[in-house]
Steps between C-alpha positions, in 0.01 A plus 500: 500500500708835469378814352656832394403806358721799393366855476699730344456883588167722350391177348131325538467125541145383471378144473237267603621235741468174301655321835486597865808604657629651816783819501744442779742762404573874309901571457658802342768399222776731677713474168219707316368735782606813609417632897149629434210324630358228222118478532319158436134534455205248432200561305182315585122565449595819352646605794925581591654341788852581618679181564831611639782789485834369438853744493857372428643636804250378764213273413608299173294157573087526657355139592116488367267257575240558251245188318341550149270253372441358126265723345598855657618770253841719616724692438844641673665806400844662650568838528886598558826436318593105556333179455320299754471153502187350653525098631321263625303135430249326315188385732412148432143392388537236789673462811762176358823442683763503269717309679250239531488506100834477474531208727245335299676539181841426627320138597349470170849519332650269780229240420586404174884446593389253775327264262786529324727399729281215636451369152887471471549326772288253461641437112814444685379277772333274181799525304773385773202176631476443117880443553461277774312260371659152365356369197502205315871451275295330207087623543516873460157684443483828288142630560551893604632827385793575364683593800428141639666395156800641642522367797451144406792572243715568750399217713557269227811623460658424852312211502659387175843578671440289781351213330855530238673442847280216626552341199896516504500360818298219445708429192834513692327280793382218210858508365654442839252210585562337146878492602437390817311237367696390206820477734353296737367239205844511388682456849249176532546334171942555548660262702661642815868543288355728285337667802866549685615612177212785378474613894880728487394573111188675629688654801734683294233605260334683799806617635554683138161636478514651890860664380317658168209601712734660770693680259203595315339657763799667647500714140145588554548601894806744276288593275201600737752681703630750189180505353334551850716849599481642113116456595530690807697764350246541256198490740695805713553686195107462387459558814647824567399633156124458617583651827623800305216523284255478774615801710504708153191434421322547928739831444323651183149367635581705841600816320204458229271372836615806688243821416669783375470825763559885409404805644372778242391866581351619757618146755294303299602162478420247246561101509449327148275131616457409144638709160213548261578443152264711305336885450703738733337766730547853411430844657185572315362186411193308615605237751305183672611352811407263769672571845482437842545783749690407855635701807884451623311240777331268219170678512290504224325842413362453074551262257364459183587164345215395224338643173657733293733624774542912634522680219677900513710689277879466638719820557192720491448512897181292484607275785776564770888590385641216657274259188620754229831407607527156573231330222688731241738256253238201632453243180163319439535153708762660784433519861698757738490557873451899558652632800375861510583747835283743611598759306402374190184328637232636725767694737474615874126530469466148376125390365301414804354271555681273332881640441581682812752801473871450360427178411749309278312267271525192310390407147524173305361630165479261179478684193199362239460719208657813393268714250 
């Protein structure tokens, strides 16, 4: 986890360590310095320790390497005109990976949408065997949920359709038999006159009811044909409209998809991941974050990502210039991606180990809380 301290000139900063941290790093804020030497000193056990000498025009940035653990009592004064800023990290209690931690929560979250996904399936898979299934026209069972209720409704419904059908054929093939019979009781009980006779009647009888069935179907065929191009000419239209509709919409998702990208002072550049929609950040105000901290190659060098967050006071130097910049307009719920150069980070010296010298860095920061 980061840490920063600011010490202003002729000022005394005492304090008991409540956690143990590690200084990596004492800059000289060239905007408020002139070119005499700045003096950092460090009080412990009653005793003064000279940490480093920094000047504008030659030494502006000193890397430390210095440990203090919970408990200790100290204090840091500066003597000069300028402010210093001192950096560094927490310590952790224990030695935990955390990548490791983040692995395990990123599977924790996936979990949950598996199950999810497997549960859906398998409503489907029940749903379309469900459809499969042939029941009974007549013996139909309601003994389930409602959702079966529905189902068997439907079922019943086509069923009811097919059975109307069955039954209108079966009617038409009873009425054709009873002709057939009653025709062929008739043609026996005639004598064989009447037979010559009724045979051309019955001829031209069909002959009339092909012609009316001809001409009846060649209006239909006419019929299908008009009514079968307005159909297409509506389909294309439909079609077309949806077409157009379609690309609007994939248009304004890509431009609303796309992240928005500026540069701001100092070559910082700022990409907007998600637009909060609550308390703005302002220079002066309380601020708590949770970021992840990544060189230009994809390494990761801090992160703090649970809790209350990294709290500082923004605009007031606490932390580097390149975070006063880019979390600055920030609203509760948004996300950014911080580009920051050197020059507004740790600059040529870098903060070994971990940050080597003009290093550009990389910050996804999510703002939480704004006090």
């Amino acid at each position: 986890m980061f840490w920063g301290l600011i010490l202003e000139s002729n000022k005394r900063y005492t304090q008991t360590v409540d956690k143990s941290f590690h200084v990596s790093m004492a800059s000289l804020d060239l905007t408020k310095a002139d070119d005499n030497l700045v003096n950092v000193t460090l009080c412990y056990d009653n005793r003064n320790y000279l940490l480093c000498s920094l000047k504008k025009s030659t030494t502006w940035q000193v890397p430390l390497d210095l440990n203090f653990q919970e408990g200790t009592k100290i204090a840091f004064t500066c003597n000069g005109n300028g402010h210093v800023h001192l950096t560094g990290y927490l310590i952790p209690d224990e030695d935990l990976d955390l990548e490791d931690l983040e692995e395990e929560e990123e599977e924790d979250e996936e979990a949950p949408q598996l199950v999810d996904k497997q549960s859906k399936r398998k409503a489907i898979d029940s749903l379309k065997n469900e459809k499969k299934v042939k029941r009974p026209k007549q013996e139909i069972e309601v003994e389930s949920s409602d959702e079966d209720i529905e189902l068997d409704g439907i079922n019943e419904e086509s069923d009811s359709d097919d059975s109307e059908e069955e039954v209108d054929q079966t009617i038409l093939h009873e009425e054709e038999d009873s002709e057939d019979e009653d025709g062929e009781d008739e043609e026996e009980e005639e004598e064989e006159e009447e037979k010559k006779v009724a045979k051309p009647q019955q001829k031209e009888k069909k002959n009339k009811q092909q012609q009316q069935q001809e001409q009846q179907k060649k209006k239909e065929d006419k019929k299908k044909l008009v009514n079968g191009k307005e159909v297409k000419q509506e389909q294309q239209n439909k079609q077309q409209k949806k077409s157009k509709g379609e690309k609007q919409q994939s248009n304004d998702q890509n431009a609303q998809s796309e992240p928005k990208k500026r540069v701001v002072e100092g070559g910082v550049q700022i990409e907007e991941l998600k637009v909060g929609n609550s308390i703005p950040a302002k220079s002066g105000k309380f601020v708590s974050v949770y970021y992840v901290g990544r060189l230009t190659n994809g390494k990761k060098f801090d992160s703090t990502t649970q809790g209350e967050g990294f709290k500082f006071r923004l605009g007031k130097g606490e932390v580097i210039k390149g975070w006063d910049i880019g979390i600055a307009g920030m609203k509760v719920g948004g996300k950014r991606r911080i580009t920051i150069p050197p020059a507004m980070a740790y600059g040529a010296r870098g903060s070994p180990p971990v940050i080597p010298g003009n290093s550009t860095l990389v910050f996804e920061v999510e703002l939480r809380n704004v006090h």
